[in-house]
C-alpha positions as CSV (number, residue, x, y, z in Angstrom):
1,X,-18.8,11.4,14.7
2,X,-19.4,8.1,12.7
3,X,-15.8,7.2,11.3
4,X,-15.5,7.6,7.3
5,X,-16.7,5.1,5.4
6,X,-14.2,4.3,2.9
7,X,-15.4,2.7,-1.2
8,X,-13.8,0.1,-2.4
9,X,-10.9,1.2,-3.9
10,X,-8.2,1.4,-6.6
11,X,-4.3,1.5,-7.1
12,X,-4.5,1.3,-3.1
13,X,-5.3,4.6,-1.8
14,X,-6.9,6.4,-4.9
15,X,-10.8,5.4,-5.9
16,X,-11.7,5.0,-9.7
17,X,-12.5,8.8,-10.0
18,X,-9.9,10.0,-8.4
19,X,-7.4,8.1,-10.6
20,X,-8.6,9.6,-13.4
21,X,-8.2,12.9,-11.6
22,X,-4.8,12.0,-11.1
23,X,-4.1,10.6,-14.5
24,X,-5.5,13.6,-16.1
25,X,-3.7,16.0,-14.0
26,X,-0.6,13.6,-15.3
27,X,-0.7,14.0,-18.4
28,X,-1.5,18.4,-18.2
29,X,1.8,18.6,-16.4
30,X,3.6,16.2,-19.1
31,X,2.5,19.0,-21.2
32,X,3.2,21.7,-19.3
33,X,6.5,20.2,-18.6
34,X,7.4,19.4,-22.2
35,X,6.5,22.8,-22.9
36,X,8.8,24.6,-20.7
37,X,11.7,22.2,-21.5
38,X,11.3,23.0,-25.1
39,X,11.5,26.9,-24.3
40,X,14.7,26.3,-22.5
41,X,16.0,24.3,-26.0
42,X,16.4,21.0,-24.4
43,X,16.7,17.9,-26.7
44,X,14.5,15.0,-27.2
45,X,15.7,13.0,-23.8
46,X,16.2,16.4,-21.6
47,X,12.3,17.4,-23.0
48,X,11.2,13.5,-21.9
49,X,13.0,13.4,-18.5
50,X,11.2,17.2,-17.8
51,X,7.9,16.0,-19.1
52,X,8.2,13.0,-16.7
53,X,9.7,14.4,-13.6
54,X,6.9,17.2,-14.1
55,X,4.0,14.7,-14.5
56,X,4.6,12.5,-11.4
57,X,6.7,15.1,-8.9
58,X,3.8,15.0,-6.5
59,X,2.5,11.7,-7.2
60,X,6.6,10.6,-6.3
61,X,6.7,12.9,-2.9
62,X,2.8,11.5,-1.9
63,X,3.7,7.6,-2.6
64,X,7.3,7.7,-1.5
65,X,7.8,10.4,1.2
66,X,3.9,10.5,3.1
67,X,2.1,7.7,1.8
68,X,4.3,4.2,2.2
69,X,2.2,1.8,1.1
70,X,4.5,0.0,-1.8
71,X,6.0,1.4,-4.9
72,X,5.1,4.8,-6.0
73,X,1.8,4.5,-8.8
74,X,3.7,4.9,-11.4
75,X,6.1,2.3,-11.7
76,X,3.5,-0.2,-10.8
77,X,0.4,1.1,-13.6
78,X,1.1,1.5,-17.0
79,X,-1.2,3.7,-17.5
80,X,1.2,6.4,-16.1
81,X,3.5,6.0,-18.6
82,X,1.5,6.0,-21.5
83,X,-0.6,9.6,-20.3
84,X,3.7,10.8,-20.1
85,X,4.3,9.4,-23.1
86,X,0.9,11.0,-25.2
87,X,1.7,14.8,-23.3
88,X,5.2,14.5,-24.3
89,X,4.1,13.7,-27.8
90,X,1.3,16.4,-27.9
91,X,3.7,18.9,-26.8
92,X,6.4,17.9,-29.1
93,X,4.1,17.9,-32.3
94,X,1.8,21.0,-31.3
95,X,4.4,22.7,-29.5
96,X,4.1,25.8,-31.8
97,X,0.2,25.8,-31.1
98,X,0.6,25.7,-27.7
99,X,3.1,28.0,-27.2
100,X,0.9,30.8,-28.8
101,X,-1.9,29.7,-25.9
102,X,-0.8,31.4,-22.7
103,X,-4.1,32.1,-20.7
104,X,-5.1,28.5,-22.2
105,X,-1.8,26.9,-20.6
106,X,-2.4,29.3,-17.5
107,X,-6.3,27.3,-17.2
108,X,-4.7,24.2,-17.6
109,X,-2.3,24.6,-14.8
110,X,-5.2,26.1,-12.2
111,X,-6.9,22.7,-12.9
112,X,-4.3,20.8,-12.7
113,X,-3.4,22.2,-9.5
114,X,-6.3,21.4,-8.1
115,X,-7.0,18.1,-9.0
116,X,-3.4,17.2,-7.6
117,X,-4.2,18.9,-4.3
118,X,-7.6,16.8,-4.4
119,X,-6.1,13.4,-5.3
120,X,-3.3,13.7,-2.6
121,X,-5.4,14.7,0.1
122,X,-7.9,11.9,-1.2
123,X,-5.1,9.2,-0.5
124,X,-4.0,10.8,2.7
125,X,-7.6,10.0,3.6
126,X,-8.1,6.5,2.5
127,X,-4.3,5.6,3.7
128,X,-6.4,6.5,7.5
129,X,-3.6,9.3,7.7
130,X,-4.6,12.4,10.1
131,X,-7.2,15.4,8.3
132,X,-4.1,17.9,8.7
133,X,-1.6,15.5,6.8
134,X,-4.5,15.3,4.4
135,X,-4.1,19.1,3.4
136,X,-0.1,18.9,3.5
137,X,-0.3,16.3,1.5
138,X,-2.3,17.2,-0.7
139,X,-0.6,20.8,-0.9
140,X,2.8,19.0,-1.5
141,X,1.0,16.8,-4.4
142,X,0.0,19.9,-6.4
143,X,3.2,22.1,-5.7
144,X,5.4,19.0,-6.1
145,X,5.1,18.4,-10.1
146,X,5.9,22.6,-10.8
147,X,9.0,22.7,-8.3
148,X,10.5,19.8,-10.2
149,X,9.7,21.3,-13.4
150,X,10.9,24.0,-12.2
151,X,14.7,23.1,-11.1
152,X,14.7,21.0,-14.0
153,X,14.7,23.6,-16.2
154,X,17.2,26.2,-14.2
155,X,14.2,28.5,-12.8
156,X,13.8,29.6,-9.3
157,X,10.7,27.4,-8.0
158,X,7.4,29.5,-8.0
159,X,6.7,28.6,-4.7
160,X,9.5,29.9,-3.3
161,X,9.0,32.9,-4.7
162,X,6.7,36.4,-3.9
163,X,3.6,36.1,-6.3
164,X,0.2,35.0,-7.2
165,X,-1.1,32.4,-4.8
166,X,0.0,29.1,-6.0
167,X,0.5,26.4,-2.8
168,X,-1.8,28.8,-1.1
169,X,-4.7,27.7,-3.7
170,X,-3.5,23.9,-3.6
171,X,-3.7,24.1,0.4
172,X,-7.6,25.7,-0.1
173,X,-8.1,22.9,-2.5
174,X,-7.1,20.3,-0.4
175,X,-8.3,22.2,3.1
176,X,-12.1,22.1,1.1
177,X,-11.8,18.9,0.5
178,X,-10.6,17.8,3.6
179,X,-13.2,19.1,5.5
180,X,-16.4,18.2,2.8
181,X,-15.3,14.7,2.5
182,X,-13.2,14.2,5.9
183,X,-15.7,15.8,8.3
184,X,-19.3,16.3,6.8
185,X,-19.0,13.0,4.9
186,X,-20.5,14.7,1.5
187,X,-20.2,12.6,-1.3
188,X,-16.2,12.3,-2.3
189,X,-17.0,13.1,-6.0
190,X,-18.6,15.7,-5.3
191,X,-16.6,17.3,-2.4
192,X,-13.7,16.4,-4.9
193,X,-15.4,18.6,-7.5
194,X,-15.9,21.7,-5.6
195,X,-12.3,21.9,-4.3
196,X,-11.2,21.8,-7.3
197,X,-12.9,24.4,-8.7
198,X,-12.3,26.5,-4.9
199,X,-8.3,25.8,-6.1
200,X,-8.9,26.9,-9.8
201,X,-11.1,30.2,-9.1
202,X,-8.5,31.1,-6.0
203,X,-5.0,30.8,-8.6
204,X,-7.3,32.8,-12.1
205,X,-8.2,35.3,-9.5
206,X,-5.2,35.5,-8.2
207,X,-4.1,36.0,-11.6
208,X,-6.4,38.2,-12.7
209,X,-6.0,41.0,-9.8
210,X,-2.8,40.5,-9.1
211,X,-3.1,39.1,-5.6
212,X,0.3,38.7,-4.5
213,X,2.4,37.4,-1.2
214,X,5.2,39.7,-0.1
215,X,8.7,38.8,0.2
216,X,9.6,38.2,4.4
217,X,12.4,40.7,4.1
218,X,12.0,44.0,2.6
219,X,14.9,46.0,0.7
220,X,15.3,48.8,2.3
């Protein structure tokens, strides 16, 4: 098989597209972030350090843990910063109007989720890493902004616990992906655009039926 043939690229492992996959999915989880902070009555600075932890968890894991190719994205492009900065603001002005919108902030999260797990296993693949590092990675870049968020705010991670399919969307996401761009070379955009859709329909209809895991040990 011919090897991939990689476009010219930006912010060193992500193309244009797919940083504004990852900026948008930045600046959902700012809001989803601020959001949950708020809930929990956190001030001004505890809602900012949630929104920002929330927005760039996987991005942080991806550039700093799997991917070492420099300083993680966001302390070396603005642009970061301002998409925190905007969700933070949205959430701290509208916060009353979002709040009311569960199933809307449910949608945004399933997208989210799977534009992360796209974008990390995207710079797995450009960074020449292996096609099953591509779909941890890219796994670990959508779970890693929610288990922040998460411990931030004094909840028990959702991935850890027995629920609707969460990681297990990301890792079809980024599986899809992986194997449309990776293997049968389809356009990245494209292959991009289907797994994130595959990750969003897998986590609503996981939602919607109640698909659940079960707990490894049983009380008796």
């Amino acid at each position: 098989m011919d090897p991939i043939q990689i476009p010219d690229v930006i912010d060193r492992n992500l193309t244009v597209t797919f940083a504004y996959f990852d900026l948008l999915a930045v600046l959902l989880f700012s809001i989803s972030g601020s959001i949950s902070a708020i809930r929990k009555k956190f001030d001004f600075i505890g809602v900012l350090i949630v929104a920002f932890f929330s927005s760039v968890g996987g991005g942080l894991i991806r550039d700093s843990i799997f991917i070492q190719s420099g300083p993680p994205l966001v302390v070396t492009n603005s642009n970061y910063l301002f998409v925190i900065l905007l969700g933070f603001s949205v959430s701290m002005f509208f916060y009353k109007k979002l709040s009311k919108m569960e199933m809307t902030i449910k949608l945004v999260d399933a997208i989210s989720l799977g534009m992360y797990s796209v974008v990390g296993a995207s710079a797995a693949l450009h960074a020449n890493l292996v096609p099953l590092a591509a779909v941890l990675i890219g796994m670990f870049n959508a779970v890693g902004a929610g288990l922040i968020r998460d411990l931030l705010t004094g909840e028990v991670p959702m991935i850890f616990k027995p629920g609707r399919f969460y990681a297990g969307a990301a890792i079809v996401g980024s599986s899809l992906f992986t194997v449309l761009y990776g293997y049968f070379q389809l356009d990245e955009t494209i292959a991009g655009l289907l797994a994130i859709v595959s990750t969003f329909l897998v986590r609503i209809l996981s939602v919607r039926f109640d698909w659940r895991t079960k707990p490894v040990l049983k009380e008796d």
